[in-house]
C-alpha positions as CSV (number, residue, x, y, z in Angstrom):
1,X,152.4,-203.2,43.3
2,X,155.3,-201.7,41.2
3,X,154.3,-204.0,38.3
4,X,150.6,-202.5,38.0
5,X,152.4,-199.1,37.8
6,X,154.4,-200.0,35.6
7,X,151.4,-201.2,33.6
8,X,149.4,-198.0,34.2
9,X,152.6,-195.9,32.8
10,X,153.0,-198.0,29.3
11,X,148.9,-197.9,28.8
12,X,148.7,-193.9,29.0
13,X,151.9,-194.1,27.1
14,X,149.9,-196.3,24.2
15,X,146.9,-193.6,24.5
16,X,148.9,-190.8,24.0
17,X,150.8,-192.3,20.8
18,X,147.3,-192.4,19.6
19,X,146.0,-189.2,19.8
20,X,149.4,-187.3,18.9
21,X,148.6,-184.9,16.4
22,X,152.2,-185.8,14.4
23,X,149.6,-187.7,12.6
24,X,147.4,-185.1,11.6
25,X,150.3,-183.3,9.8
26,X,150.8,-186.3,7.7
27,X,147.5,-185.1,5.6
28,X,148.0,-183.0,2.8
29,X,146.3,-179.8,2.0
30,X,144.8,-178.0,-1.6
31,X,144.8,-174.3,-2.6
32,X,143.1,-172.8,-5.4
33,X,143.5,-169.6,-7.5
34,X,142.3,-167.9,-10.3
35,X,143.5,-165.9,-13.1
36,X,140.5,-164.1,-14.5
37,X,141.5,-160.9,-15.3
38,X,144.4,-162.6,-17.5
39,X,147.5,-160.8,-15.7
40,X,149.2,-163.9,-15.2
41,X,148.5,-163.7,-11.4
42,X,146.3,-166.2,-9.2
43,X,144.4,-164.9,-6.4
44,X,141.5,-166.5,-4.5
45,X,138.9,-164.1,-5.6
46,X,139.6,-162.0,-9.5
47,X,137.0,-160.0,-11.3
48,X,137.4,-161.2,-14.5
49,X,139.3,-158.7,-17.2
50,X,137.5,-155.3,-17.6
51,X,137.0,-155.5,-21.2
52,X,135.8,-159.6,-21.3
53,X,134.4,-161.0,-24.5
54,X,132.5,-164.0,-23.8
55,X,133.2,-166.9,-24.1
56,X,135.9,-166.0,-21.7
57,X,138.7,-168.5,-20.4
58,X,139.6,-168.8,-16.8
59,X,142.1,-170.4,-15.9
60,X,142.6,-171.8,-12.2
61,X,146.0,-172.7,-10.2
62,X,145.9,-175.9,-7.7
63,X,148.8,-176.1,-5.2
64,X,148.8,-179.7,-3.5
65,X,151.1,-179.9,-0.4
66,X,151.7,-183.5,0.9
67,X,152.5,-182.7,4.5
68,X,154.8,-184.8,6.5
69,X,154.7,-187.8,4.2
70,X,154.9,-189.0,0.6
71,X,151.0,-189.1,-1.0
72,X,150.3,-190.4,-4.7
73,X,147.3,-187.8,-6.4
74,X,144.6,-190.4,-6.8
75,X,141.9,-187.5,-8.4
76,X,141.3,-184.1,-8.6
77,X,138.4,-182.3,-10.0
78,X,136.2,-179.5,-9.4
79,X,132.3,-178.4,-9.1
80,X,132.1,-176.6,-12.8
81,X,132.8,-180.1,-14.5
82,X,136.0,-179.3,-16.0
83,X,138.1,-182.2,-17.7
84,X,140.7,-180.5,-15.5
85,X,143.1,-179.6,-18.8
86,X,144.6,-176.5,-19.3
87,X,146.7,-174.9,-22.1
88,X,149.3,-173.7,-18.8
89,X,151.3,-176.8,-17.9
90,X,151.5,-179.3,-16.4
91,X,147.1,-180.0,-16.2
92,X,145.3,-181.4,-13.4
93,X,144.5,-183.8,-15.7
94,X,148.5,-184.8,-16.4
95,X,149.2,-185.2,-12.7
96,X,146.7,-188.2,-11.5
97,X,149.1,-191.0,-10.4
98,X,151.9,-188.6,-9.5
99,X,153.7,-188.9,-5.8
100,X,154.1,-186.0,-3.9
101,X,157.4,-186.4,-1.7
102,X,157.1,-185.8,2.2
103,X,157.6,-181.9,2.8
104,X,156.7,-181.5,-0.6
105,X,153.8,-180.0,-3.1
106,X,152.6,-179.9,-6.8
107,X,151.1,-177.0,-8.4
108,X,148.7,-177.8,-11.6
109,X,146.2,-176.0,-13.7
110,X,142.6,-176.2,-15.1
111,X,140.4,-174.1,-17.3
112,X,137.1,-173.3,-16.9
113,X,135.2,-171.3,-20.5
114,X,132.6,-169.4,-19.0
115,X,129.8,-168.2,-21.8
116,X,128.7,-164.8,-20.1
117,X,128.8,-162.8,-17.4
118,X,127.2,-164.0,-13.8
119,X,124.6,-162.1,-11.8
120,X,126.1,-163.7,-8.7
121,X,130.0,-164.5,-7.8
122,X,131.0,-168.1,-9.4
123,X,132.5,-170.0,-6.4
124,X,134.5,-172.7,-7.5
125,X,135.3,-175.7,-5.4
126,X,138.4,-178.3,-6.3
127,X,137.9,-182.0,-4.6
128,X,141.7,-183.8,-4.5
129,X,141.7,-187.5,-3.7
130,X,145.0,-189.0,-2.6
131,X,146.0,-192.5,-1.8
132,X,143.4,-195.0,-1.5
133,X,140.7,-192.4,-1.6
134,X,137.5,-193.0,0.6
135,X,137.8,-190.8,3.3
136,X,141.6,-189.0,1.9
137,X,139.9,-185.5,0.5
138,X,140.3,-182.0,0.6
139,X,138.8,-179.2,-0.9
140,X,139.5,-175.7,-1.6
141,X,137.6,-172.6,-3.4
142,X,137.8,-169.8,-5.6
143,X,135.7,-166.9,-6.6
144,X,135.0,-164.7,-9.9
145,X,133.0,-161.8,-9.8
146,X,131.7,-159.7,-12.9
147,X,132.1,-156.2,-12.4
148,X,129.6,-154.0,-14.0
149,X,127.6,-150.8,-14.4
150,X,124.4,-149.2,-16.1
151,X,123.8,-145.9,-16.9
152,X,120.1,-144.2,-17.8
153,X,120.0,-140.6,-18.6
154,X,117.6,-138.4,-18.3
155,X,116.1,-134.5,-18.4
156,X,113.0,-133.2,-17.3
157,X,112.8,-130.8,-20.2
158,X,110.6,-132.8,-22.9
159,X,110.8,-129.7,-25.5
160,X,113.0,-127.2,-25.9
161,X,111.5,-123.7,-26.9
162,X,114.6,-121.2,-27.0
163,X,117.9,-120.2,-28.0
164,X,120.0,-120.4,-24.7
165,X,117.4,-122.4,-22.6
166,X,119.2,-124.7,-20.2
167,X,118.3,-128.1,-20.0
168,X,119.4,-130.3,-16.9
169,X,120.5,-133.6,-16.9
170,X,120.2,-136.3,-14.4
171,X,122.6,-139.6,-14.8
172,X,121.5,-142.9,-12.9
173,X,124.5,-144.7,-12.4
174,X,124.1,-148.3,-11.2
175,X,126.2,-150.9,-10.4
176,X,124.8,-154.1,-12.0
177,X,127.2,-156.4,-11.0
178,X,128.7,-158.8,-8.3
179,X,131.9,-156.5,-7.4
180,X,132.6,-153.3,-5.8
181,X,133.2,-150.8,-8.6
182,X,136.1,-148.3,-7.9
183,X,137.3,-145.0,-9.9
184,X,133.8,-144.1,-11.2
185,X,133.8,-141.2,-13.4
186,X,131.0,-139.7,-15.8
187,X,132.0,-137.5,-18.8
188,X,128.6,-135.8,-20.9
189,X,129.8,-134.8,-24.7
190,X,127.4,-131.8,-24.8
191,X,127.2,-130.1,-21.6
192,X,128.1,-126.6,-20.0
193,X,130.4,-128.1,-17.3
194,X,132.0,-131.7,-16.6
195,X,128.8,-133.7,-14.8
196,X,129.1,-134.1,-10.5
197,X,128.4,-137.3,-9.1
198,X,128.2,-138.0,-5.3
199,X,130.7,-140.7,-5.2
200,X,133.7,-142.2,-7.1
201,X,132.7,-146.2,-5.8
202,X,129.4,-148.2,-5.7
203,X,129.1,-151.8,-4.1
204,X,127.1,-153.9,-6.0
205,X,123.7,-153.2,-5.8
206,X,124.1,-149.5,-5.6
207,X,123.3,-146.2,-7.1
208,X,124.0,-142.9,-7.1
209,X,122.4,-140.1,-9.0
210,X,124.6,-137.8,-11.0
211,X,123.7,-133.8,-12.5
212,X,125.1,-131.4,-15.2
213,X,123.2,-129.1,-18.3
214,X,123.6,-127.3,-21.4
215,X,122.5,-124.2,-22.9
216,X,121.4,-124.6,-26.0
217,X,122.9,-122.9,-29.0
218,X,121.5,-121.1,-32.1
219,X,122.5,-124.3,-34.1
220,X,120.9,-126.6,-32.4
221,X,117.5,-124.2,-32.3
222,X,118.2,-124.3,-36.6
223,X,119.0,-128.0,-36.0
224,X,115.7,-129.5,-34.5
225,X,117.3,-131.1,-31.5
226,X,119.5,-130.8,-29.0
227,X,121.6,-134.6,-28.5
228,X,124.4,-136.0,-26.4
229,X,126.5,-139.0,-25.3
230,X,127.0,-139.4,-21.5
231,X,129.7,-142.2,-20.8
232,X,130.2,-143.9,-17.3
233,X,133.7,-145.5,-16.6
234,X,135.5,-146.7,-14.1
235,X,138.4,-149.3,-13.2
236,X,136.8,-152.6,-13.2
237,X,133.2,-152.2,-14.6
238,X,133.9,-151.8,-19.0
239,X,132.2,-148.3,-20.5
240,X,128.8,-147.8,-20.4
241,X,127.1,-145.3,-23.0
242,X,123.6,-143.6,-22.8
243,X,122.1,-141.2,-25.3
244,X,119.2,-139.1,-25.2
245,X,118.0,-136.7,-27.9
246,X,115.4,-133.5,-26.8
247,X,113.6,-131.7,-29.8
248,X,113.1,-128.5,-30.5
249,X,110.0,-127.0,-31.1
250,X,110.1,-125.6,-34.8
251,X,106.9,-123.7,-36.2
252,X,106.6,-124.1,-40.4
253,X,106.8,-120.8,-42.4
254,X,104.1,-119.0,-42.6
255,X,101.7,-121.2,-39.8
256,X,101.5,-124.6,-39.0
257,X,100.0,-127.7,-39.2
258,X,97.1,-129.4,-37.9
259,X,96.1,-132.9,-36.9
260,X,92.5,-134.5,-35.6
261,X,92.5,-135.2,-31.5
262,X,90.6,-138.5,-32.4
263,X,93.6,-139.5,-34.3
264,X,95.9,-138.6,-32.0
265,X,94.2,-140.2,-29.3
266,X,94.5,-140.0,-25.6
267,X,97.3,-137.2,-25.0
268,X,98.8,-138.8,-22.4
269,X,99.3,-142.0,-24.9
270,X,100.0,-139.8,-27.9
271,X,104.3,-140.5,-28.0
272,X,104.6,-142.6,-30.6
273,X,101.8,-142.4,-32.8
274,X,101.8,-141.4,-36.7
275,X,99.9,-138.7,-38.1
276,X,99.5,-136.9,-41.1
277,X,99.3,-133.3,-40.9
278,X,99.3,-132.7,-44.8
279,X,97.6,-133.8,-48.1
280,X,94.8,-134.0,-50.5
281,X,93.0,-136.9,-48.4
282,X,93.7,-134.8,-44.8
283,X,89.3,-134.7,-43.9
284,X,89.6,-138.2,-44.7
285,X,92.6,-139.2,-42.7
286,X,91.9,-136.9,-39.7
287,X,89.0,-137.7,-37.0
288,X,87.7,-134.8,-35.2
289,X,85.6,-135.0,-32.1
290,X,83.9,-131.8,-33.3
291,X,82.6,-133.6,-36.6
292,X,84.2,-134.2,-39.8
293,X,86.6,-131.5,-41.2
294,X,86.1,-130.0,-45.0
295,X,87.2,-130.9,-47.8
296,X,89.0,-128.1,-48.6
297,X,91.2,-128.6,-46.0
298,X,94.6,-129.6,-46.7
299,X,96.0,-129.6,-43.3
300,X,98.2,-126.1,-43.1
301,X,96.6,-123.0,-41.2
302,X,98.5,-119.7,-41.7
303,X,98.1,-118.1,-38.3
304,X,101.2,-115.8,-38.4
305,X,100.7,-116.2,-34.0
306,X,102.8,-118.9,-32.3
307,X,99.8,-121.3,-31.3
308,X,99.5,-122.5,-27.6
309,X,96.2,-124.3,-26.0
310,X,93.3,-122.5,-26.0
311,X,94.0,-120.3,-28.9
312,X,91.4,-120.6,-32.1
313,X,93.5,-120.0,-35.7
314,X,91.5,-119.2,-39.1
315,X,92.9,-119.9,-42.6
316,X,91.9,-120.1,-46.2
317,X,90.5,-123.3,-48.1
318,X,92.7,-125.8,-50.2
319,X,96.5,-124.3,-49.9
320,X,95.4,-121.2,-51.0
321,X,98.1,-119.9,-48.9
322,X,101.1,-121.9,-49.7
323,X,102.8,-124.1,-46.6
324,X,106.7,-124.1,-46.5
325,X,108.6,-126.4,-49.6
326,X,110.4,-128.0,-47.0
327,X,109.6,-128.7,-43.6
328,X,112.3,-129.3,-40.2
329,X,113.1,-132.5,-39.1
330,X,111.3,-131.6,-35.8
331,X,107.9,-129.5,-35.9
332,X,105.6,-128.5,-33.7
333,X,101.7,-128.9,-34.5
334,X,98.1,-128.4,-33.8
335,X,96.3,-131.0,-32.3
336,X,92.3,-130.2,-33.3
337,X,89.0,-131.2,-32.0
338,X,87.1,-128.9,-34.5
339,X,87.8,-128.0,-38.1
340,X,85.1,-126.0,-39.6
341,X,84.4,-123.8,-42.8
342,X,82.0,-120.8,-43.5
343,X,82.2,-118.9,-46.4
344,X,85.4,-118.5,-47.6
345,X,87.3,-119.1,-44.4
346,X,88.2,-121.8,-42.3
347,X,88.6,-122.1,-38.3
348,X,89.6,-123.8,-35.8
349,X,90.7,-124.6,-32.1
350,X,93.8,-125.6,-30.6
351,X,93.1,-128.5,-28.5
352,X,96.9,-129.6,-28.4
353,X,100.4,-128.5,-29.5
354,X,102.6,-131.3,-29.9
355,X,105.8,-132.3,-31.6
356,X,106.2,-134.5,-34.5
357,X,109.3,-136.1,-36.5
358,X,108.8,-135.8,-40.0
359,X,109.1,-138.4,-42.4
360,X,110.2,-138.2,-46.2
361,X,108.2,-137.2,-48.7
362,X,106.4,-134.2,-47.9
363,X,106.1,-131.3,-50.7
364,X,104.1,-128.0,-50.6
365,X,101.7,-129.8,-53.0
366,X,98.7,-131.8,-51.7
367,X,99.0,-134.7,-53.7
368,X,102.4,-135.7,-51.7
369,X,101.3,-136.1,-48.0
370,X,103.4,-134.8,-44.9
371,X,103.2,-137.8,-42.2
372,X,105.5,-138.0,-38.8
373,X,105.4,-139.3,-35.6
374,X,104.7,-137.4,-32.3
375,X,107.8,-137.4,-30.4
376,X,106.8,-135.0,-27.2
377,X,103.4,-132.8,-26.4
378,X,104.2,-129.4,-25.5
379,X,100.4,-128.5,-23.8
């Protein structure tokens, strides 16, 4: 009887020495860092640098600890297909076949050259093999995220028509990229007061809509256009820019100029297309829904009135009454369905007033045609 416990006794005895978890501490263990943001400190996750010019070098720190008992580093390598070498010493690469001492560790490095920036965090996972391999693994994992942001300005005011008109400004900020942004901050080179935003951080994925305006000068009335820079910074995210340029609506000396509605087009389409409000060949380079516009016609109606839909204007034939020499870079004119002449006079209606950009070129005489494109439509 004592002899079968005695048996009993030494078989639990035999079970327990092999589930002991002493064992279990014998296995060793990998950590893995990055340096992305090149300060010459690994953490797990690092957006890379703020100002990164691709292609960009990361470089990543692997700490292998042997646990309770001596291992020998059979492989190491990692999910971006490194050759695990590294300008920082010693490489990955250097320490297959090395013994790690019981109690002990061995810290190596790899680089990884990413081309661009990443619409999603890069998660990188190192694989180390120890001993006879098969089933002696471990892995760890690292993340680099790309901070960044967008900005799109805008204003709701298409054409500016007076000294000291205020124009606002509306600033979508964005963040565009795979990192909470922090210390957002929006400076406007041509605005009344410093612009407010709602919020100083954005997680990825998020917006925020920012305000401010200007009243405009007497120089930028002479000017043609009133323009600014906006710039979005922030601590992570590099500088964004976004500029936006408003014309001003500029009548020529003495009356203004007239282009055919066919030619223009659908108003609602009309940004963007050419013209040409001025020359010899004007009947012949203007289509009018109301028929085909004389001859004598050069294109310049000296209405001394400011025009606005729905007026008429009547002028004399040819450039019987001069237009300017020189004409603004900006310049508001008459769009025309009809362009008729009786007698010595000629008529017509104002269908349109829109704004052009001038091109080079243009002089008071007919044979050197005035051409632009329409940049805005005032009514």
């Amino acid at each position: 009887m004592l002899g079968a416990f005695v048996l009993a006794l030494a078989v639990l005895a035999a079970a327990a020495a092999v589930v002991a978890p002493a064992s279990a501490a014998t296995r060793p263990s990998v950590t893995l860092a990055n340096d992305a943001n090149h300060d010459g400190v690994f953490s797990q996750t690092e957006n890379v640098a703020k100002n990164a010019t691709y292609p960009w070098t990361v470089t990543y720190q692997v700490v292998l600890s042997a646990g309770t008992t001596a291992h020998t580093v059979a492989a190491v390598s990692d999910s971006m297909g490194s050759s695990m070498t590294s300008s920082q010493s010693p490489s990955c690469a250097s320490v297959i076949g090395a013994t790690i001492p019981a109690n002990g560790s061995l810290t190596c490095y790899f680089d990884v050259t990413l081309t661009g920036p990443s619409s999603t965090p890069l998660v990188d996972t190192v694989t180390f093999d120890w001993d006879s391999r098969g089933g002696d693994t471990a892995t760890a994992s690292s993340e680099v995220d790309f901070p960044s942001l967008s900005l799109q300005k805008s204003s709701t005011t298409t054409v500016v028509t007076s000294v000291n008109q205020v124009v606002p400004y509306s600033y979508l900020v964005t963040n565009t990229g795979t990192s909470t942004v922090t210390g957002i901050s929006l400076s406007d080179n041509n605005v009344d007061a410093a612009p407010s935003c709602p919020a100083t951080s954005l997680a990825p994925g998020g917006s925020m809509t920012c305000t401010a305006s200007h009243t405009v000068t007497a120089a930028e009335d002479a000017a043609g256009q009133v323009s600014n820079t906006a710039t979005v910074s922030s601590n992570e995210a590099a500088d964004v820019q976004s500029s936006l340029s408003i014309p001003v609506e500029i009548l020529a000396v003495g009356g203004t100029f007239v282009v055919g509605d066919l030619t223009v087009g659908p108003v609602a389409n009309a940004v963007g297309e050419s013209v040409n409000f001025w020359g010899a060949q004007w009947w012949k380079n203007n289509s009018l829904s109301g028929g085909t516009g004389p001859a004598a016609f050069k294109g310049f109606e000296d209405s001394t009135a400011t025009p606005s839909c729905g007026m008429n204007w009547t002028t004399d034939p040819g450039n019987s009454t001069p237009p300017p020499s020189t004409i603004p870079q900006y310049m508001a004119i008459i769009v025309a369905s009809t362009v008729t002449k009786s007698g010595p006079a000629i008529s017509g209606d104002i269908l349109h007033v829109v704004i052009v950009k001038t091109n080079p070129g243009y002089a008071g005489n007919p044979g050197h045609a005035g051409t632009g494109t329409i940049v805005s439509v005032v009514c």
